[in-house]
Each structure stands twice: as structure tokens, then as C-alpha cells.
C-alpha positions as CSV (number, residue, x, y, z in Angstrom):
1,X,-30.8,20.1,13.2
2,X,-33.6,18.0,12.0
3,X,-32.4,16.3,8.9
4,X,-34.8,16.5,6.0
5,X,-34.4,18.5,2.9
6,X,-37.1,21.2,4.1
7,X,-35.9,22.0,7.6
8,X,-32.2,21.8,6.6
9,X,-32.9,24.4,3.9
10,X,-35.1,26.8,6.1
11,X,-32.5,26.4,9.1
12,X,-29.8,27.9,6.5
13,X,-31.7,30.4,5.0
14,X,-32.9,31.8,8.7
15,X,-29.8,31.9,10.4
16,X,-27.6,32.2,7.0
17,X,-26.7,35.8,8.4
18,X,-25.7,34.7,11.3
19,X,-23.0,31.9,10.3
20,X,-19.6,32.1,9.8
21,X,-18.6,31.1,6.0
22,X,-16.9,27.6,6.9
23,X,-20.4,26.9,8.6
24,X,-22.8,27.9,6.0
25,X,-20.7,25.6,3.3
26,X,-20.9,22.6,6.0
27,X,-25.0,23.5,6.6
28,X,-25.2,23.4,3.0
29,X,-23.4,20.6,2.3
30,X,-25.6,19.0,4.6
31,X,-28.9,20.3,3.2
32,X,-27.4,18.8,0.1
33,X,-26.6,15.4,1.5
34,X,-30.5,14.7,2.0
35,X,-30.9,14.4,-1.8
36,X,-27.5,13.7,-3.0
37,X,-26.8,10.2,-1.0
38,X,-30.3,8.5,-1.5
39,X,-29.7,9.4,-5.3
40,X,-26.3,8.8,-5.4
41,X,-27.3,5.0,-3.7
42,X,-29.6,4.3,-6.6
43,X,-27.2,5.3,-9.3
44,X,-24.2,3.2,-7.8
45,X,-26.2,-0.2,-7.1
46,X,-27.8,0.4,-10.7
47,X,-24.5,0.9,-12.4
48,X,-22.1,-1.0,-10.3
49,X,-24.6,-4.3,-11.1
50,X,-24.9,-3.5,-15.1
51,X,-20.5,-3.3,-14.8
52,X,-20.7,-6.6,-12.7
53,X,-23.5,-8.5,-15.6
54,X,-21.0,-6.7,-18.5
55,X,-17.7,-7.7,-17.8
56,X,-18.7,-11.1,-16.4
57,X,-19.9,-12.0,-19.8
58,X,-16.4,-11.6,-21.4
59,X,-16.8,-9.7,-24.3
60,X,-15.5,-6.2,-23.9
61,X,-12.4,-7.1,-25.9
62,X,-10.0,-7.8,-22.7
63,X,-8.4,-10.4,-21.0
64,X,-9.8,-13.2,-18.3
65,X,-7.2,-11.4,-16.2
66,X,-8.1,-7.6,-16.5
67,X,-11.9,-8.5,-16.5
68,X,-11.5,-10.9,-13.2
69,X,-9.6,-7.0,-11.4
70,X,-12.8,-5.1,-12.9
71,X,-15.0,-7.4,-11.6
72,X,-13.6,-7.1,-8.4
73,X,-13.4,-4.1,-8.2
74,X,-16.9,-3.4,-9.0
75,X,-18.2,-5.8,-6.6
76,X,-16.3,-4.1,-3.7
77,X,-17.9,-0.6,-4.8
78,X,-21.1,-2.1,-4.7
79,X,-20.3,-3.2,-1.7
80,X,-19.2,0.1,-0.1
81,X,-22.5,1.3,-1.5
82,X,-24.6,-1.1,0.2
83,X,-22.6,-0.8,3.3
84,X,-21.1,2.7,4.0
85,X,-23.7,4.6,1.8
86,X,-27.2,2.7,2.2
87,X,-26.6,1.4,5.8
88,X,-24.2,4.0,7.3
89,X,-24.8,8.0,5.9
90,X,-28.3,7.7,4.8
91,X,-29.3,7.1,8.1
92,X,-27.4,9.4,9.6
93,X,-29.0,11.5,7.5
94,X,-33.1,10.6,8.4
95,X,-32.2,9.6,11.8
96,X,-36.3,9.8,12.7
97,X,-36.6,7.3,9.6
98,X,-34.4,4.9,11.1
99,X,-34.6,5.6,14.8
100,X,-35.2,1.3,15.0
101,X,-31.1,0.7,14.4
102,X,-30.7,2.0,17.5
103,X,-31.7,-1.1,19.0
104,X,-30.0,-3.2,16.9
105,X,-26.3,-3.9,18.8
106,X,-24.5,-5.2,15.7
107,X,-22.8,-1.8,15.0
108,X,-19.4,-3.3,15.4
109,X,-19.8,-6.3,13.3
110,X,-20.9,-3.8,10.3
111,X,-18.1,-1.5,10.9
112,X,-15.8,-4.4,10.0
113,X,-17.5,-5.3,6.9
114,X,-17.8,-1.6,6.0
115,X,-13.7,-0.9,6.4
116,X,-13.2,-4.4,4.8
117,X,-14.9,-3.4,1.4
118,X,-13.6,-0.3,1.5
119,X,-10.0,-1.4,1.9
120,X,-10.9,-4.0,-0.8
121,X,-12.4,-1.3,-3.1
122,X,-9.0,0.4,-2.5
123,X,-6.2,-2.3,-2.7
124,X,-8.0,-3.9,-5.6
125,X,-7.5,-0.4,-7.8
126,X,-3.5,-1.4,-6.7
127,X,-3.3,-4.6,-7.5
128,X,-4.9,-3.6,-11.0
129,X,-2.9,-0.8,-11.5
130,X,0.0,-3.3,-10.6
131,X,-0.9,-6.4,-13.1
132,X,-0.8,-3.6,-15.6
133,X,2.9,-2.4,-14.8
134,X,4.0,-5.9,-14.8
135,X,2.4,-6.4,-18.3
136,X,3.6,-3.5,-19.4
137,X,7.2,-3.1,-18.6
138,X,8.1,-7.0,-17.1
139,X,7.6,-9.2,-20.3
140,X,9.6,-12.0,-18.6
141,X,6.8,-12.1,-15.7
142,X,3.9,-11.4,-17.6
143,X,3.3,-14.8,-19.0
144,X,3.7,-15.9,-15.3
145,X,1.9,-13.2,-13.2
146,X,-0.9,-12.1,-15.7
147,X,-3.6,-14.6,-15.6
148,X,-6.1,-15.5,-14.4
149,X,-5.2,-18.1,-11.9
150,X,-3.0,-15.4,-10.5
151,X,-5.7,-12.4,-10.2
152,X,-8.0,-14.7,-8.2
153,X,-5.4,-15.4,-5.9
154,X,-4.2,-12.2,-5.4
155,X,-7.7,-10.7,-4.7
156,X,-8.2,-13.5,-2.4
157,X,-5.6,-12.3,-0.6
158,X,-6.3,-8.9,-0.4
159,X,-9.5,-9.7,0.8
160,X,-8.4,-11.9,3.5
161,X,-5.9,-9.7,4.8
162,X,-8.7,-6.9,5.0
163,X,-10.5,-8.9,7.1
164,X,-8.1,-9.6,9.7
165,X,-7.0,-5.8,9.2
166,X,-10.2,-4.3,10.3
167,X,-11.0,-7.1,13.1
168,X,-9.6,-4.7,15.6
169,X,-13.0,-2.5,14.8
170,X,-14.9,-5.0,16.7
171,X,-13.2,-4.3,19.8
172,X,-12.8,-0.4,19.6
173,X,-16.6,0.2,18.8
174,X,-19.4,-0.7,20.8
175,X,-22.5,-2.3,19.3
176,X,-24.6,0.7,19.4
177,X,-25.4,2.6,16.4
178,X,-25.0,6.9,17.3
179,X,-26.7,8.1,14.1
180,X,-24.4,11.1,14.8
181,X,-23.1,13.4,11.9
182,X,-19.5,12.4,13.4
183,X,-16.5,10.4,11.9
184,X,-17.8,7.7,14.3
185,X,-21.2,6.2,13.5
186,X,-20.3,3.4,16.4
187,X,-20.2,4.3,20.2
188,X,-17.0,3.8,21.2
189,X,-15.7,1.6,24.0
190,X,-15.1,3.0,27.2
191,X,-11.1,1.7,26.2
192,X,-11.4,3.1,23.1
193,X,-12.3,6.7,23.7
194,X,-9.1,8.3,25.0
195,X,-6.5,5.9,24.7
196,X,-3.6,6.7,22.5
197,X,-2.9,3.4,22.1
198,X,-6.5,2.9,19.9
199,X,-6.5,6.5,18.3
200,X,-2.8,5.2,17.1
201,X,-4.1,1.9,15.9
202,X,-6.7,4.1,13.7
203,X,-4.1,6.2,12.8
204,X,-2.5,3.7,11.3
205,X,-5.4,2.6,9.4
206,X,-5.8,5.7,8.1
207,X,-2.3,5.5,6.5
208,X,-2.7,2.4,4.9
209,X,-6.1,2.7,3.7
210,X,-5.6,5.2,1.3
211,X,-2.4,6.8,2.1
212,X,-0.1,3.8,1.3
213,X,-2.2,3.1,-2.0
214,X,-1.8,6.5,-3.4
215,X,1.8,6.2,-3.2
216,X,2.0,2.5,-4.5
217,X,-0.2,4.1,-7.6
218,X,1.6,7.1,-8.4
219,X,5.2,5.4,-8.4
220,X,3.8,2.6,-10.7
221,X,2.2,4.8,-13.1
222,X,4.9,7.0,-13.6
223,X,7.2,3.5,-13.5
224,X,4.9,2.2,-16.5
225,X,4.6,5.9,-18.4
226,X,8.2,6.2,-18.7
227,X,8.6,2.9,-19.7
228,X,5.8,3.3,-22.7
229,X,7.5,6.1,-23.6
230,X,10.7,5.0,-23.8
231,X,9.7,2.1,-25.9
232,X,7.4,4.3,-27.9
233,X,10.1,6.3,-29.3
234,X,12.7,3.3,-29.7
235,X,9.9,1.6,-31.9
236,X,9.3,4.3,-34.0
237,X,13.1,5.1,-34.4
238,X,13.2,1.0,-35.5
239,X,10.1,1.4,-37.9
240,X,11.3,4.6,-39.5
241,X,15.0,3.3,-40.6
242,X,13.9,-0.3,-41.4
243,X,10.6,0.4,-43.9
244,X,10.1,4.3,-43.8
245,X,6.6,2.8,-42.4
246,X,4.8,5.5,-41.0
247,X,1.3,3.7,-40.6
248,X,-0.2,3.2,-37.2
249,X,1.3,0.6,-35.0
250,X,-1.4,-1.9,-33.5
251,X,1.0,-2.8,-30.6
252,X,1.3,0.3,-29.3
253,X,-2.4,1.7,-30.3
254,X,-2.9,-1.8,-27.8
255,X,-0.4,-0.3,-25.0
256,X,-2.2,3.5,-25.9
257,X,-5.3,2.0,-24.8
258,X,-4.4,0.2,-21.8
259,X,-2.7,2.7,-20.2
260,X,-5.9,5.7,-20.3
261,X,-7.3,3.1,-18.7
262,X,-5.4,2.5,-16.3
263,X,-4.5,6.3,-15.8
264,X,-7.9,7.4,-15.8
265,X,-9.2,5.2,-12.8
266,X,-6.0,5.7,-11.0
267,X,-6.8,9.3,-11.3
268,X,-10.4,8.8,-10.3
269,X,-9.3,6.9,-7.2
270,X,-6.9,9.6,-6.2
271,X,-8.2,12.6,-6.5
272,X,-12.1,11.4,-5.2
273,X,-10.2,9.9,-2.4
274,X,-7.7,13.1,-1.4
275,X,-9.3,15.4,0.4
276,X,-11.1,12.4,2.9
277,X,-7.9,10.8,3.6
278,X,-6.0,14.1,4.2
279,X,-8.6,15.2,6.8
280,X,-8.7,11.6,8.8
281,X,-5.1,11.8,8.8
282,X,-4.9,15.5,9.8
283,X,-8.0,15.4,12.4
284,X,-6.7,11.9,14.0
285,X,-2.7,13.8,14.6
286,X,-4.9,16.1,16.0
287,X,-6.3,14.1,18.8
288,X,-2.6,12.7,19.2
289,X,-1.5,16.0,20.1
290,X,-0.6,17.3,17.3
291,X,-2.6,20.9,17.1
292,X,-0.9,23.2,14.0
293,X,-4.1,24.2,11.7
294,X,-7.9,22.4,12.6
295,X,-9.6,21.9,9.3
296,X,-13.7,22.9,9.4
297,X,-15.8,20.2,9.1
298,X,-17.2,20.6,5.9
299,X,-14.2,19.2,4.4
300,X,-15.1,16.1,5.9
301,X,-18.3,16.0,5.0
302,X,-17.3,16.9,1.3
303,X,-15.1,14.5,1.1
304,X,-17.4,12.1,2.1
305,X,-19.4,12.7,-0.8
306,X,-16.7,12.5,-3.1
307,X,-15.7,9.5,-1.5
308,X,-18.9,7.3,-2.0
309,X,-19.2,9.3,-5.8
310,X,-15.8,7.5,-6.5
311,X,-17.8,4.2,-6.2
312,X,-20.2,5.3,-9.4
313,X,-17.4,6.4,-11.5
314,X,-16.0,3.6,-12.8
315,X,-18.9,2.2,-15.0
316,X,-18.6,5.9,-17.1
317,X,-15.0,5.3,-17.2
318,X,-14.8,2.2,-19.1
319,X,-17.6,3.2,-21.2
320,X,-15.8,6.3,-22.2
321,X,-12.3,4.2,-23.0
322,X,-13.7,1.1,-23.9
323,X,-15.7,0.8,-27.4
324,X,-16.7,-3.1,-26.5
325,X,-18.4,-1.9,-23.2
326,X,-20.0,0.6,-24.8
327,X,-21.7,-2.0,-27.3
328,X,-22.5,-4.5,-24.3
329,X,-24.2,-1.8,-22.8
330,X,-26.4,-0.5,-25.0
331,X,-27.0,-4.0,-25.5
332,X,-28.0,-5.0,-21.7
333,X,-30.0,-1.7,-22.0
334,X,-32.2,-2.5,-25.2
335,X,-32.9,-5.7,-23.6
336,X,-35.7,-5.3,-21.8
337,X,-37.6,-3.7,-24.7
338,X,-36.8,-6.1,-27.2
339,X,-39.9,-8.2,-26.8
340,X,-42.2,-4.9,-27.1
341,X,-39.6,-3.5,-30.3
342,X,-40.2,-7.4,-31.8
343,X,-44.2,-6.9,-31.2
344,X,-44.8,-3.8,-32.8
345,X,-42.5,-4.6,-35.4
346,X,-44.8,-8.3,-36.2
């Protein structure tokens, strides 16, 4: 199947009769993937550099330790972006267009980069989610464990350990790109293709990356809602016998706001990243002999698009929650045109 947005669409429409329903939502899905990830690249490097240039400047209303983890974070989407979407599925999807990678043997090399961002893009939304349950619910640690001295060493870390994570990629793929429409966008060593050994070693990659995460997240954000509401209920109990004070309480407008936050990217995360990681996970059991129910492929290629769309997401987010980012932002965006508003205006 030729992969441009005119031949994919006049393939499905001729043999639409003719295809089962799993494969007419997989045909379509890739008819849609020839507009989708080339706009979908533009939108993420756009908004993922405006996040980067906002929060660097400090003056969103939060701390050098919260903006340090959104910084992060940002620059690993962009990352992924550059990486899995720009040099990875957009070729895949004009192979003709870049038929020349083909003869560039450095395929291994960028499927470590590519699974190190991603794992960083991934663990970082953890260790975020995790400075905020210690400032939250561990007051004795917080002074200790939430700065910023501490977030740049923890990211460090993170990112060092997803190096030497992913290292083993290098030896499992070849050098040569497939431009394939598989899981796989490496030829596989000879080793590599039917060895349980390797197909466990990628299972397991599978599990931490995001499998591990989503359970780390979901246990601290219950750990730290509980724990707000708790001492929501004990402060208002306190306020209400001492004063009969019924006004709004900035501490916990302050703990309000934090925690949408963080429960609205966790969410984001999650539920972007589910349906990818359950079909990795289910297809690779699969190959280790595990045969129950095969999932159709459009699932994979759907979550795939949800996937890289997790990377844009996180820019709306904050200016949804956040009133200072909102400000910064429509400041970064009237810049440009202040020169021709101050022109007109003399």
C-alpha cells in the first residue's frame, strides 16, 4: 500500500467491501496517519519549545523545583517528537520520500536515543508526580527533598539509567532502517529474531517502560489524595471550632491547585499511554508462547497516535490549571507583533 493520503484513501474506498471491520479501522487509521503525524510533528515542536522558553523564565507562580520537573519533562517530549515522530513514523509513513535512510546504517544508534527519551519522558512524569507526594504528605522531607539541587539530580539520574537501560537496543537491532509499518522500524539481528532470551529482554522493557510507571503513579496519587483529604477535613473541623471562620483557606486553595495539576497530567500520561503498553505487552507474551486472544493491529497503530499526542498535551494542561502560564503565553505570543502594534500605534 502506497502511503500517501490519495492512494491510501482510494485503496479503502475500492476494496472497503471487501474488508473485514478490524481491517477497514486499521486502513483507515492509516489513511489518517498521512495527515495526522506530519501535523501532529509541527504542533508538538511548536508547543513543546513555547513550554520549554515559559517555564524557563520563572514566572508562572511555582517553585525552581516544580518548574526544573516541567522543564524536563518538556524537553524529553520534544525529544520523543524529534525522535520517534519526525525521524521514526513519518517515514514509515512516505517511505518513497525517504527511501535515502535506507542507506544510512545508524538505525541502532537512534533506537537507543529514541527508547531513552521515551523512558525519560515517562520516568520524569514519576518523579514529578513523586516530589509532589513528598511535598504534600512528608513535611519533615520536604525542606530536604524538594529543591532544586535535588530535582537536578534526580533527573540526572533518570536519565543516566535510561541510557544504560536501552544500550542493549544496539545489539538486538541491526543498522538498517525497514521503513516497515511493524513494531520494529530496525532489522533485527540474526540473534535477535527468535531468541527468547532477546524477546524476554524486550519484554521486560515493556514492563518497566510504562507498565511499572503506571503503578508507581496510581499508588502515589491515591497516597497523596487521601492524605489532602484527610487534612482537608481536620483543618476545617480546627477553623470551624476556633473562629467560626468560614472564608477560604489559602493553604489549601495552594494544595487544591497543586494537586489538579498533578492529577491531570498523571491522567494524561495514563490513559494516552494504555492501550500502546497493553498491546506491546500482550503481542510480545504472544511471541513467548503465550497465545489466549491476538489483538488486530489497529490497536497498535491507534495507540501509536495516542502515544506521540500525549507529547503535545502538556502545554494545554498547564495553560488550563495555571493562570501565570496563561499570562506568559499570551505574552511570548504578542511578542512578535509588538514592534508592528508600537508602529501603527506612533
Amino acid at each position: 500500500m502506497v502511503r500517501s493520503f490519495s492512494s491510501a484513501f482510494d485503496f479503502l474506498s475500492a476494496f472497503y467491501d471487501w474488508l473485514s471491520l478490524d481491517r477497514r479501522i486499521y486502513f483507515a487509521l492509516l489513511t489518517m496517519q498521512t495527515m495526522y503525524y506530519p501535523m501532529l510533528a509541527i504542533v508538538g515542536v511548536l508547543v513543546n519549545l513555547l513550554t520549554i522558553r515559559i517555564l524557563s523564565r520563572g514566572k508562572c507562580g511555582l517553585s525552581k523545583c516544580v518548574t526544573r520537573y516541567l522543564v524536563a519533562m518538556a524537553a524529553a517530549d520534544l525529544l520523543v517528537i524529534i525522535l520517534d515522530l519526525i525521524l521514526r513514523h513519518i517515514p514509515i509513513v512516505y517511505p518513497e520520500q525517504f527511501h535515502f535512510l535506507l542507506s544510512i546504517p545508524v538505525c541502532n544508534i537512534h533506537a537507543i536515543l529514541l527508547y531513552t527519551a521515551t523512558d525519560c519522558s515517562v520516568w520524569f512524569t514519576v518523579t514529578f508526580t513523586f516530589d509532589r507526594f513528598v511535598a504534600i504528605c512528608c513535611q519533615k522531607l520536604k525542606s530536604k527533598y524538594c529543591s532544586e539541587k535535588t530535582a537536578a539530580v534526580v533527573l540526572g539520574t533518570v536519565v543516566v539509567l535510561s541510557c544504560l537501560k536501552n544500550i542493549f537496543w544496539y545489539f538486538m537491532f541491526t543498522g538498517l532502517y525497514l521503513l516497515w509499518n511493524i513494531p520494529w522500524f530496525c532489522d533485527a539481528a540474526e540473534d535477535a529474531r527468535n531468541s527468547p532470551v532477546w524477546e524476554a529482554i524486550e519484554f521486560l522493557h515493556y514492563i518497566l517502560t510504562p507498565f511499572v510507571p503506571f503503578l508507581v503513579i496510581l499508588l502515589l496519587n491515591a497516597l497523596t489524595v487521601r492524605h489532602i483529604l484527610v487534612r482537608s477535613r481536620g483543618r476545617r473541623r480546627l477553623r470551624d471550632h476556633s473562629s467560626g471562620d468560614r472564608r477560604k483557606d489559602p493553604e489549601m486553595d495552594s494544595r487544591r491547585k497543586s494537586i489538579i495539576l498533578l492529577l491531570i497530567i498523571s491522567a494524561n500520561f495514563i490513559l494516552l499511554w494504555a492501550l500502546l503498553m497493553v498491546f506491546s505487552i500482550w503481542s510480545r507474551m504472544w511471541y513467548l508462547g503465550y497465545h489466549s486472544v491476538f489483538l488486530p493491529e489497529f490497536l497498535r497503530e491507534l495507540g501509536f497516535m495516542l502515544q506521540l499526542l500525549s507529547c503535545c498535551t502538556n502545554a494545554a494542561i498547564y495553560a488550563v490549571t495555571q493562570t501565570q502560564f496563561r499570562v506568559q503565553l499570551k505574552n511570548v505570543l504578542k511578542y512578535p507583533f509588538t514592534p508592528i502594534f508600537k508602529f501603527i500605534q506612533f
